[in-house]
N, CA, C and O atoms as a Tripos MOL2 file, in Angstrom:
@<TRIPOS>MOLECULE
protein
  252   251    63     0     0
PROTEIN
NO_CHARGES

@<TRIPOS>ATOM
      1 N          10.6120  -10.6330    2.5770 N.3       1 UNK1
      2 CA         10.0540  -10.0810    1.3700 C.3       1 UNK1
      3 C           8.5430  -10.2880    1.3880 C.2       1 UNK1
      4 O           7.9660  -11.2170    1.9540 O.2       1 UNK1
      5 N           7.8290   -9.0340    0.5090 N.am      2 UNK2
      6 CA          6.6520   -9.2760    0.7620 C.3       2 UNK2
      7 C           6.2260   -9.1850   -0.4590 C.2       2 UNK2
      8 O           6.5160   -8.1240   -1.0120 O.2       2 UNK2
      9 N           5.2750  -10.3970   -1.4410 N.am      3 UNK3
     10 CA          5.0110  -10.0750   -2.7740 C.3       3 UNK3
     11 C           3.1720  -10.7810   -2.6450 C.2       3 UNK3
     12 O           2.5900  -11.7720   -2.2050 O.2       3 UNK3
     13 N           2.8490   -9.3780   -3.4160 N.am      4 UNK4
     14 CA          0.9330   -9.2030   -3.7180 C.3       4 UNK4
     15 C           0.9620   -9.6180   -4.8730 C.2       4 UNK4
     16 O           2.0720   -9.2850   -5.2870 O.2       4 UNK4
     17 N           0.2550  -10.3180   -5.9220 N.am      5 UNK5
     18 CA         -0.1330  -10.0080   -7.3460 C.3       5 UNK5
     19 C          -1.4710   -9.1400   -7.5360 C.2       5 UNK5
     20 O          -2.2100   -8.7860   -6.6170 O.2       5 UNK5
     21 N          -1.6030   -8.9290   -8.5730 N.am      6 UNK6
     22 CA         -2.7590   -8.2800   -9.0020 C.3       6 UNK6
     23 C          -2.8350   -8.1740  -11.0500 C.2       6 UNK6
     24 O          -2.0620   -7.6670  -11.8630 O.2       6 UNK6
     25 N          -4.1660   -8.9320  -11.2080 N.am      7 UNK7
     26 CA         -4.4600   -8.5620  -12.8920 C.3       7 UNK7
     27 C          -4.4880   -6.7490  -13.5040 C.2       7 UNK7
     28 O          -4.2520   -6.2540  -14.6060 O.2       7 UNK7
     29 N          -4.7790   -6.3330  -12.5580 N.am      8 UNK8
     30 CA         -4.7520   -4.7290  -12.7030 C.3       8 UNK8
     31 C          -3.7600   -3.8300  -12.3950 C.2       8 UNK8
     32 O          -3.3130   -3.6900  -11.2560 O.2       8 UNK8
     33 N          -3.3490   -3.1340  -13.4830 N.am      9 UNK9
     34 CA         -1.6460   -2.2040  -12.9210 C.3       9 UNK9
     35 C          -2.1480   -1.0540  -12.2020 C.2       9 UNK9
     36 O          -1.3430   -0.3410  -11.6020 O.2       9 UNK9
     37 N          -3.6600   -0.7300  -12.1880 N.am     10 UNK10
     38 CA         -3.9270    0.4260  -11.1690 C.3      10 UNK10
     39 C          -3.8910   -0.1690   -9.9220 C.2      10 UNK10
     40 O          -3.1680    0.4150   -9.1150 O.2      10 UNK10
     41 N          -4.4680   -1.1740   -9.5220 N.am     11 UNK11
     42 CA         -4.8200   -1.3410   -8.2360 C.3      11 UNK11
     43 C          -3.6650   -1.5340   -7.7320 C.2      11 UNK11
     44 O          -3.3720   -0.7960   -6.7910 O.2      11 UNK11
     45 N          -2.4780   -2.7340   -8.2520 N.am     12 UNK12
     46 CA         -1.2150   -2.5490   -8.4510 C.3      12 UNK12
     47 C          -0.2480   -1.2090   -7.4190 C.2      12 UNK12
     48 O           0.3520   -1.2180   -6.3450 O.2      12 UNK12
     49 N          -0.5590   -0.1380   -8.5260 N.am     13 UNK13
     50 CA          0.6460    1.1240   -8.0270 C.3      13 UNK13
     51 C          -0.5540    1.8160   -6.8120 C.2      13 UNK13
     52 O          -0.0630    2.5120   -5.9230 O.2      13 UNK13
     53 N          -1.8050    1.6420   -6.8140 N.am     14 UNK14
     54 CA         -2.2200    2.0800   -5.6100 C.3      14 UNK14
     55 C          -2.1060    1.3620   -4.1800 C.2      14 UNK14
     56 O          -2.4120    1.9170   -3.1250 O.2      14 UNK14
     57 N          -1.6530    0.1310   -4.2840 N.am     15 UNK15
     58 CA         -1.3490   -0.8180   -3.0980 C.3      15 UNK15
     59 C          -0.1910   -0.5810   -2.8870 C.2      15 UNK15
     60 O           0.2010   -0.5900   -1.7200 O.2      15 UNK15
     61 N           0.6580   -0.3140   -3.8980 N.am     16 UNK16
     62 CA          2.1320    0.2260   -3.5460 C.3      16 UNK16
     63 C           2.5940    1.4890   -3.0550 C.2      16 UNK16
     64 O           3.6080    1.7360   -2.4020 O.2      16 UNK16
     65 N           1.5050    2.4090   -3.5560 N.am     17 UNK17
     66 CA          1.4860    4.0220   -2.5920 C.3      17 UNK17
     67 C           0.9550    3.7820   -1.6220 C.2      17 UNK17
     68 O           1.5580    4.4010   -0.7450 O.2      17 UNK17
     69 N          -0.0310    3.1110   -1.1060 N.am     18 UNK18
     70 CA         -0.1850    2.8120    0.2340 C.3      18 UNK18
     71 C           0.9320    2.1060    1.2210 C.2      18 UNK18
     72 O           1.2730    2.4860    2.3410 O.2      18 UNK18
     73 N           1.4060    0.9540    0.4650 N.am     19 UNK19
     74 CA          2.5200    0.5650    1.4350 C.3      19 UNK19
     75 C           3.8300    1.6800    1.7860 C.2      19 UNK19
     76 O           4.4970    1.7350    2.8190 O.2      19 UNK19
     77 N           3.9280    2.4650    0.6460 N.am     20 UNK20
     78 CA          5.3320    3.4140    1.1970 C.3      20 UNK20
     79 C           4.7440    4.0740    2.2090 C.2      20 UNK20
     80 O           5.3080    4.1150    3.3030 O.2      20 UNK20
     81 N           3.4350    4.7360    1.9870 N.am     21 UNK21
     82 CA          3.3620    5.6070    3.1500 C.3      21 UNK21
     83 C           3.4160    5.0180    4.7780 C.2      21 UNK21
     84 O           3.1880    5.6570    5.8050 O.2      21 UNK21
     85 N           3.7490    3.7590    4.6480 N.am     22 UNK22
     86 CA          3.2240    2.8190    5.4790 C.3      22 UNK22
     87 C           4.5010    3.2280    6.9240 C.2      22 UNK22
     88 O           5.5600    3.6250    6.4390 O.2      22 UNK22
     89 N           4.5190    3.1730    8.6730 N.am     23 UNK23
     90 CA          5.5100    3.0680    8.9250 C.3      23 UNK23
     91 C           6.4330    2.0660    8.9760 C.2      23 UNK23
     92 O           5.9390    1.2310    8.2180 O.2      23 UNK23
     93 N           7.3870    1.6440    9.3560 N.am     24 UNK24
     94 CA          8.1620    0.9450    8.9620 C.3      24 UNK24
     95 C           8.1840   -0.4080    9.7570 C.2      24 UNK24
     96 O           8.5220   -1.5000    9.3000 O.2      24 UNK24
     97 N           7.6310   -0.0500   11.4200 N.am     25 UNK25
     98 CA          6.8590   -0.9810   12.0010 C.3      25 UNK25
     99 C           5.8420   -1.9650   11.1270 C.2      25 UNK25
    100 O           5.8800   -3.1900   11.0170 O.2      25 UNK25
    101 N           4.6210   -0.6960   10.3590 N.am     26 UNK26
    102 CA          4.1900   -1.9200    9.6890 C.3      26 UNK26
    103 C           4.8480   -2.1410    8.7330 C.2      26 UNK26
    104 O           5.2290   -3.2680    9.0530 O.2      26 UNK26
    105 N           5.3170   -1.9510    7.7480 N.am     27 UNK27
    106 CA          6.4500   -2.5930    6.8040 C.3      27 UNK27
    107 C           7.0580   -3.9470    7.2650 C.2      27 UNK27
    108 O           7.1100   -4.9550    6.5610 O.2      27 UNK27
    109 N           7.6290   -3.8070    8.8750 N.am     28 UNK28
    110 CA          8.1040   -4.9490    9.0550 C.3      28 UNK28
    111 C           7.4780   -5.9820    9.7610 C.2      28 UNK28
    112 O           8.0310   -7.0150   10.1370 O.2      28 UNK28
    113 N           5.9860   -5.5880    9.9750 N.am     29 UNK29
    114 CA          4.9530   -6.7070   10.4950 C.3      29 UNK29
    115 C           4.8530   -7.6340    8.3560 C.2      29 UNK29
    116 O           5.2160   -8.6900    7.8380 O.2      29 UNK29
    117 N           4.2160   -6.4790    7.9500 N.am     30 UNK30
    118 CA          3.8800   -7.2320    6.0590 C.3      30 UNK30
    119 C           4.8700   -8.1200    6.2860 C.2      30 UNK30
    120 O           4.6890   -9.1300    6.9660 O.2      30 UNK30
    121 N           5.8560   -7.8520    5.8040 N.am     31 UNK31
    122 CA          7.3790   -8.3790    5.4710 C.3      31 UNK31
    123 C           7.0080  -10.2220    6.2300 C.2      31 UNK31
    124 O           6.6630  -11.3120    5.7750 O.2      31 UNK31
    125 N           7.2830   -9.7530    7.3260 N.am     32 UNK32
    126 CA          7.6570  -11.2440    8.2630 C.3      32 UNK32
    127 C           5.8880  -11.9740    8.3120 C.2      32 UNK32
    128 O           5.6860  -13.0910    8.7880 O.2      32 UNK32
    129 N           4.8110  -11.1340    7.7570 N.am     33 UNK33
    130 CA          3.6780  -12.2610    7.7580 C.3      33 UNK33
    131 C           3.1920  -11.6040    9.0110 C.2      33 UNK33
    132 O           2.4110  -12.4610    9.4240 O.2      33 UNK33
    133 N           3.1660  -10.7900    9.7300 N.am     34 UNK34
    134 CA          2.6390  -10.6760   11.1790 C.3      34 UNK34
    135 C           1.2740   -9.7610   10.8800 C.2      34 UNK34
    136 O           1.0720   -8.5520   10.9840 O.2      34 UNK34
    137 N           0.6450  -10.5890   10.5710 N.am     35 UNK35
    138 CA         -0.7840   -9.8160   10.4360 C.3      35 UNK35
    139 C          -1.3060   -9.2970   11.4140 C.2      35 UNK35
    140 O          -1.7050   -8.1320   11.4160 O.2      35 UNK35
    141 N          -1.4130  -10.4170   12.8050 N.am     36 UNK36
    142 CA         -1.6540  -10.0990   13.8740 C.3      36 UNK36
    143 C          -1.3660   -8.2080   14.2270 C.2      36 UNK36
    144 O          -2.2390   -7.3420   14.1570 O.2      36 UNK36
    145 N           0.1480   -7.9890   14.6110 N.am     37 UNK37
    146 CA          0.6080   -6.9620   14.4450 C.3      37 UNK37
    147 C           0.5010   -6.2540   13.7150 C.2      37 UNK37
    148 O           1.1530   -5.2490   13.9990 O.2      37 UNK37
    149 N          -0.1230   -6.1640   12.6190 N.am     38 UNK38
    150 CA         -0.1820   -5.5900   11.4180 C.3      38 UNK38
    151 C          -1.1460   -4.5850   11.6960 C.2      38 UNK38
    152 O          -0.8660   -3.3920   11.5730 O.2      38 UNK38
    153 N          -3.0200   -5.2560   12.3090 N.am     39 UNK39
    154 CA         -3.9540   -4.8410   12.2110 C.3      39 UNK39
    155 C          -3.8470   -3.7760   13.9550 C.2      39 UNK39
    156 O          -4.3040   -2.6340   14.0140 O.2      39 UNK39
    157 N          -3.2390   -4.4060   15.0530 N.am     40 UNK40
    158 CA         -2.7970   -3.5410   15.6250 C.3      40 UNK40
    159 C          -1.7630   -2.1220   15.8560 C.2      40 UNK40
    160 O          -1.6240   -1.6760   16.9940 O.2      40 UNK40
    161 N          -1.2520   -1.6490   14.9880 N.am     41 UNK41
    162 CA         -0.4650   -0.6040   14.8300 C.3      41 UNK41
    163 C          -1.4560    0.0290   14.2930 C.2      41 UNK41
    164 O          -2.4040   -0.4990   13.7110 O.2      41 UNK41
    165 N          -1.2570    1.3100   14.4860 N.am     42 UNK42
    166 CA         -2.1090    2.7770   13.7660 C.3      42 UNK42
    167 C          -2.7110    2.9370   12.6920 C.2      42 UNK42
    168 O          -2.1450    2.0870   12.0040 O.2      42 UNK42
    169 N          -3.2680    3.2940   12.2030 N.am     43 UNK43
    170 CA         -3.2760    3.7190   10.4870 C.3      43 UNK43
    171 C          -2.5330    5.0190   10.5180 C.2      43 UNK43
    172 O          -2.6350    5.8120   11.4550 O.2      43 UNK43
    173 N          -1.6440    5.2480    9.2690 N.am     44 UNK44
    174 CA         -0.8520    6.2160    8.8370 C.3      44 UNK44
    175 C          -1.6270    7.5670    8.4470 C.2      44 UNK44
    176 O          -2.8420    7.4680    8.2760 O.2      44 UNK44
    177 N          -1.1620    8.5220    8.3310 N.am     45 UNK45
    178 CA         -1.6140    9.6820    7.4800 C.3      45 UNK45
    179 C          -1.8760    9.4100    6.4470 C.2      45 UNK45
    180 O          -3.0600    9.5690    6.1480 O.2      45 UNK45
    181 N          -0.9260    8.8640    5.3710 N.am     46 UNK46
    182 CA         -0.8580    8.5520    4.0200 C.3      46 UNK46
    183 C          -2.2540    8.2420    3.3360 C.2      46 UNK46
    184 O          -2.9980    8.8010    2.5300 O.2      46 UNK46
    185 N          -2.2250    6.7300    4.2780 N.am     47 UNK47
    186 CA         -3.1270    6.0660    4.2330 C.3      47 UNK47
    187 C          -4.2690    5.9810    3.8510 C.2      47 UNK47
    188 O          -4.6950    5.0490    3.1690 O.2      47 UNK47
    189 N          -5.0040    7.0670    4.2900 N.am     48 UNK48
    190 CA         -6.1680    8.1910    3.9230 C.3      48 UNK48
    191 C          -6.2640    8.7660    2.7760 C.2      48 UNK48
    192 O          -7.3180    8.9500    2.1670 O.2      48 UNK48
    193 N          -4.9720    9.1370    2.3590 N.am     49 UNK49
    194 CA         -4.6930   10.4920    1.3440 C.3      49 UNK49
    195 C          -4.5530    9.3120    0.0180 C.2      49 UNK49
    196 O          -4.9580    9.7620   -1.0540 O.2      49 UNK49
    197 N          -4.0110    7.8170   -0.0250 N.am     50 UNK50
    198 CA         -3.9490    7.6320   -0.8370 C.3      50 UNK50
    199 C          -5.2820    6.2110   -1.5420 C.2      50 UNK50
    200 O          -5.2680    5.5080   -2.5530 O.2      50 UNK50
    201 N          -6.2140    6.3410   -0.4380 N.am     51 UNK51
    202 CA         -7.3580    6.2330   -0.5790 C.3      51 UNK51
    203 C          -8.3260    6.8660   -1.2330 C.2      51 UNK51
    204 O          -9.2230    6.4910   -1.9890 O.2      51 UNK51
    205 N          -7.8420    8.3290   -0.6290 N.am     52 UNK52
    206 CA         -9.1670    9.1110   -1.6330 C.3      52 UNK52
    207 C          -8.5970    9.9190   -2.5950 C.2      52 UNK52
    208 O          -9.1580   10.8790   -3.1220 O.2      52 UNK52
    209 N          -7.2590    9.4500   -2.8660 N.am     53 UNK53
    210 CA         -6.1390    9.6130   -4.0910 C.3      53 UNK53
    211 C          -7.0230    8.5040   -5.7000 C.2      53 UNK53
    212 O          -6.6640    7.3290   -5.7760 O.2      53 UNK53
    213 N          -8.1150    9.0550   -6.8280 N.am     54 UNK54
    214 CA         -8.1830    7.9730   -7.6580 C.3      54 UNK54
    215 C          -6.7480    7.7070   -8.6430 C.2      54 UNK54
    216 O          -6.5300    8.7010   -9.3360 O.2      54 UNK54
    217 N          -5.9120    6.7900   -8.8140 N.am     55 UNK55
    218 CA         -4.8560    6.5600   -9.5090 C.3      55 UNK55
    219 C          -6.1120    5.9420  -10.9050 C.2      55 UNK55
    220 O          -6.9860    5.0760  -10.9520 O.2      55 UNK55
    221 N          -5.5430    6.9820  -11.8810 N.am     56 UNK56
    222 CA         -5.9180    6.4960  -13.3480 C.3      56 UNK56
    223 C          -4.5010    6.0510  -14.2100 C.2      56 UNK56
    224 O          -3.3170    6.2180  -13.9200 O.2      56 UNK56
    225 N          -5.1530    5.4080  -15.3980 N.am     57 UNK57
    226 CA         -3.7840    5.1090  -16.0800 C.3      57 UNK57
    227 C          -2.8080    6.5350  -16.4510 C.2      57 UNK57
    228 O          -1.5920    6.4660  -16.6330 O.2      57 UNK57
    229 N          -3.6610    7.9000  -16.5240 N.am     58 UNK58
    230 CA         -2.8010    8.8050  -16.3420 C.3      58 UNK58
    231 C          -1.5210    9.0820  -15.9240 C.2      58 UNK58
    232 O          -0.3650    9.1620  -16.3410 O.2      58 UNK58
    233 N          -2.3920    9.2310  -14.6350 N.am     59 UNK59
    234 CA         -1.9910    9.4150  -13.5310 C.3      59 UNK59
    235 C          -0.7040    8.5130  -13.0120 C.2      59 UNK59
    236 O           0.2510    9.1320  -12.5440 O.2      59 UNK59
    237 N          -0.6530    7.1900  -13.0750 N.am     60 UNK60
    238 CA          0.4480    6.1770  -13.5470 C.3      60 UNK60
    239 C           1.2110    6.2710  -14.3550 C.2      60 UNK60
    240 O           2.0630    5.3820  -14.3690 O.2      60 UNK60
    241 N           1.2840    7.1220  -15.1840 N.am     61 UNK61
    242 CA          2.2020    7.5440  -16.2420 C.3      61 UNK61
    243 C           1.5520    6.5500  -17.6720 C.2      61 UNK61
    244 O           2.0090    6.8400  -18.7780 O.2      61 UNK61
    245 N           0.5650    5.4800  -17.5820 N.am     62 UNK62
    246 CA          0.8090    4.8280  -18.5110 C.3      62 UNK62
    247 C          -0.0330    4.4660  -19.7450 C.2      62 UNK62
    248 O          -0.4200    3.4170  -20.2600 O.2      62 UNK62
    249 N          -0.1920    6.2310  -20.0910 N.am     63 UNK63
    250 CA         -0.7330    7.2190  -21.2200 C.3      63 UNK63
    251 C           0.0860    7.8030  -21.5540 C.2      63 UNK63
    252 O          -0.0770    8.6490  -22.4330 O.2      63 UNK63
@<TRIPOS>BOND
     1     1     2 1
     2     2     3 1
     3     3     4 2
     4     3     5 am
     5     5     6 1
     6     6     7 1
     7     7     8 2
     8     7     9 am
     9     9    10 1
    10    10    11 1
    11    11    12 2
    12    11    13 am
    13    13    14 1
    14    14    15 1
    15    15    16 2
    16    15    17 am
    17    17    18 1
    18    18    19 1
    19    19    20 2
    20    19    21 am
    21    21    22 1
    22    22    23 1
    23    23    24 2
    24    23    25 am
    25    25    26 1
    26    26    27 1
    27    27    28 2
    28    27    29 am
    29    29    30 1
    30    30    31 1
    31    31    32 2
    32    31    33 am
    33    33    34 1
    34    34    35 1
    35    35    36 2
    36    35    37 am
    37    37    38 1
    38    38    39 1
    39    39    40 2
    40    39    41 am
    41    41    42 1
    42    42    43 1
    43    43    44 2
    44    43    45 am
    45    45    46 1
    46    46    47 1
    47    47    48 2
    48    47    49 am
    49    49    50 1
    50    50    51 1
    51    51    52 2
    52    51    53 am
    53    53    54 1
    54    54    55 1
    55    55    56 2
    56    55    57 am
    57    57    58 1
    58    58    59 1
    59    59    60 2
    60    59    61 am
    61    61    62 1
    62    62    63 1
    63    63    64 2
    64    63    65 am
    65    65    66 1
    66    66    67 1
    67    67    68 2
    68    67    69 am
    69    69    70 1
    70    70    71 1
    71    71    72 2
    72    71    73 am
    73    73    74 1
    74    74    75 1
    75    75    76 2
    76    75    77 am
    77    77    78 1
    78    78    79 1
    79    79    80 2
    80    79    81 am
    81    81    82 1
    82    82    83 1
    83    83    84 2
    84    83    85 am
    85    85    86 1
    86    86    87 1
    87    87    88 2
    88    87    89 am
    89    89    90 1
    90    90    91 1
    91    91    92 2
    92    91    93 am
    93    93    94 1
    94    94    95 1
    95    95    96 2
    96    95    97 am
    97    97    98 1
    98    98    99 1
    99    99   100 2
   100    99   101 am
   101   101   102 1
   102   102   103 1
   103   103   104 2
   104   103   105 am
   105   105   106 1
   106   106   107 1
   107   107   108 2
   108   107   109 am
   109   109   110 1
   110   110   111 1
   111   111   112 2
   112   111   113 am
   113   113   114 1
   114   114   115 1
   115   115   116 2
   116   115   117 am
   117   117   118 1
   118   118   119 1
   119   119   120 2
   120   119   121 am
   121   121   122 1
   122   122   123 1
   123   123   124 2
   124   123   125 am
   125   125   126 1
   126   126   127 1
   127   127   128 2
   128   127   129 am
   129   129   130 1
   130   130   131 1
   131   131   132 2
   132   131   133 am
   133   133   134 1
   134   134   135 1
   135   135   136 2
   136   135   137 am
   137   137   138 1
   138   138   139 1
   139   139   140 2
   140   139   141 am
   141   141   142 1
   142   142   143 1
   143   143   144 2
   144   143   145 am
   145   145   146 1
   146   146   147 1
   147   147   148 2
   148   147   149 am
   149   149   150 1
   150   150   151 1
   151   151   152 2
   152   151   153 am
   153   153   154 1
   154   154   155 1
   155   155   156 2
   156   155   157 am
   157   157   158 1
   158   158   159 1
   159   159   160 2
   160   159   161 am
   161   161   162 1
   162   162   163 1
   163   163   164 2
   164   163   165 am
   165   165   166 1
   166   166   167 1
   167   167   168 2
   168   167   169 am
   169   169   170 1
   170   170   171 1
   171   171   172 2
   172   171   173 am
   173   173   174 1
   174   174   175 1
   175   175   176 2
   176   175   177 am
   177   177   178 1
   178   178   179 1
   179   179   180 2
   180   179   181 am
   181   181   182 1
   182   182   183 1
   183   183   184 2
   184   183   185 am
   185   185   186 1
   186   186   187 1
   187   187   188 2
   188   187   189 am
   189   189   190 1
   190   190   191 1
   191   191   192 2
   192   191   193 am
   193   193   194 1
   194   194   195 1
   195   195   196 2
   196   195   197 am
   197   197   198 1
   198   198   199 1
   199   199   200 2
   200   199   201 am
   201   201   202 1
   202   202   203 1
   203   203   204 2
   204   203   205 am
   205   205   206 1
   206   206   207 1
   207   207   208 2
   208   207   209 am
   209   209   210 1
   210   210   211 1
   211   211   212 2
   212   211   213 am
   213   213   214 1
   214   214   215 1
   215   215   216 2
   216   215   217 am
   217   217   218 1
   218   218   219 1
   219   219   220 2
   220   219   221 am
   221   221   222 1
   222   222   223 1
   223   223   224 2
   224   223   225 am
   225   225   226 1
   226   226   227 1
   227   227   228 2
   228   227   229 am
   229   229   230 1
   230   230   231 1
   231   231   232 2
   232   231   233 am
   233   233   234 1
   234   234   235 1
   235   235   236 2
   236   235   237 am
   237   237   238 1
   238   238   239 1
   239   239   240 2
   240   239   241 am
   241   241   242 1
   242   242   243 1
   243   243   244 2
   244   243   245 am
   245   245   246 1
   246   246   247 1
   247   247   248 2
   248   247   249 am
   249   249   250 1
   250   250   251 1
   251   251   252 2
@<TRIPOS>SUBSTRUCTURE
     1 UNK1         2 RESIDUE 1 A UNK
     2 UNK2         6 RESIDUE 1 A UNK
     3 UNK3        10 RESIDUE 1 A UNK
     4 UNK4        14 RESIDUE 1 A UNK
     5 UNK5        18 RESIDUE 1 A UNK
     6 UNK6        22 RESIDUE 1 A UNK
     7 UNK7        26 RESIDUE 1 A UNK
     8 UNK8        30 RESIDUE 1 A UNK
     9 UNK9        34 RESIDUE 1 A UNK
    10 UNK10       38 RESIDUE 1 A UNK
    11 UNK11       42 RESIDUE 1 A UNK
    12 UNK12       46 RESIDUE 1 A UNK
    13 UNK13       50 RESIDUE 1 A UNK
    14 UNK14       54 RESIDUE 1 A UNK
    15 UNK15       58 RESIDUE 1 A UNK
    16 UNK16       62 RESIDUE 1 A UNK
    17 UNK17       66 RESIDUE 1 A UNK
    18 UNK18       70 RESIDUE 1 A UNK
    19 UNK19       74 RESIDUE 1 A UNK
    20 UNK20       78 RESIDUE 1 A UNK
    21 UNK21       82 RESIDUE 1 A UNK
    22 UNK22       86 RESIDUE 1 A UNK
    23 UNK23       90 RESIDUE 1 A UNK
    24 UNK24       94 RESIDUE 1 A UNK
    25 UNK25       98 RESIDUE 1 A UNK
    26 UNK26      102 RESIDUE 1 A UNK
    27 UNK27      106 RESIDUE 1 A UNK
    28 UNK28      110 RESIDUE 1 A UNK
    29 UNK29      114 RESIDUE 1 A UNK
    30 UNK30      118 RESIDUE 1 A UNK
    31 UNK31      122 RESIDUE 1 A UNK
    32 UNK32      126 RESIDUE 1 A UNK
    33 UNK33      130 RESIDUE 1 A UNK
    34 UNK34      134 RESIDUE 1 A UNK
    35 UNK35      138 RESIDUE 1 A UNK
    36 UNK36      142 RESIDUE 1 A UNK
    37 UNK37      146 RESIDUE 1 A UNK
    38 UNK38      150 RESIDUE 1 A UNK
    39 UNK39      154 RESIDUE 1 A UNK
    40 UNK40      158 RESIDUE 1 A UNK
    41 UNK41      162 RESIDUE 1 A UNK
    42 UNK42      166 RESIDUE 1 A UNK
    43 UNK43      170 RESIDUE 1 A UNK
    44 UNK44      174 RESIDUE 1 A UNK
    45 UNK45      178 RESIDUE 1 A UNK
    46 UNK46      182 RESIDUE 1 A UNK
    47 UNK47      186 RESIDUE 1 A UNK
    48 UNK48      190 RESIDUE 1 A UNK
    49 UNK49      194 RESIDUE 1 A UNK
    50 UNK50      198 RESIDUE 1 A UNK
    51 UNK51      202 RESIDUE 1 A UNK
    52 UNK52      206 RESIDUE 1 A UNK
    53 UNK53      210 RESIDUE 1 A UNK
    54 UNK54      214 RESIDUE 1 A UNK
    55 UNK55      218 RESIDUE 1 A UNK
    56 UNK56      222 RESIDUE 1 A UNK
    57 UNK57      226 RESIDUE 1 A UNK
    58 UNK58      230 RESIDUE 1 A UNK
    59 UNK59      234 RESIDUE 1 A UNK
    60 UNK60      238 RESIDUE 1 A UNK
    61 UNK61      242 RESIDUE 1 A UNK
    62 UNK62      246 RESIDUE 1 A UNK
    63 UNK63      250 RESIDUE 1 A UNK
């Protein structure tokens, strides 16, 4: 299991759209702590998209 906190519910659901897009390789480097591995695997497509994605409270549904 892999658990982040954060005081902010944006930054929050934007760390969490980044991890889905994530592959599952890295999913299972996060998971087990393997940072090492972590920073070596690819960057995703997503990745990008949900970078220059701004998540507002809108946009979060939580308006």
């Amino acid at each position: 299991m892999h658990v982040e906190e954060f005081t902010d519910i944006i930054e929050a659901i934007s760390r969490e759209k980044q991890i889905k897009g994530w592959s599952g390789r890295k999913k299972e480097a996060i998971i087990a702590g393997d940072y090492e591995e972590l920073v070596k695997l690819p960057f995703d497509k997503l990745r990008v998209t949900v970078f220059t994605h701004r998540v507002t409270k809108k946009t979060a549904g939580l308006e």
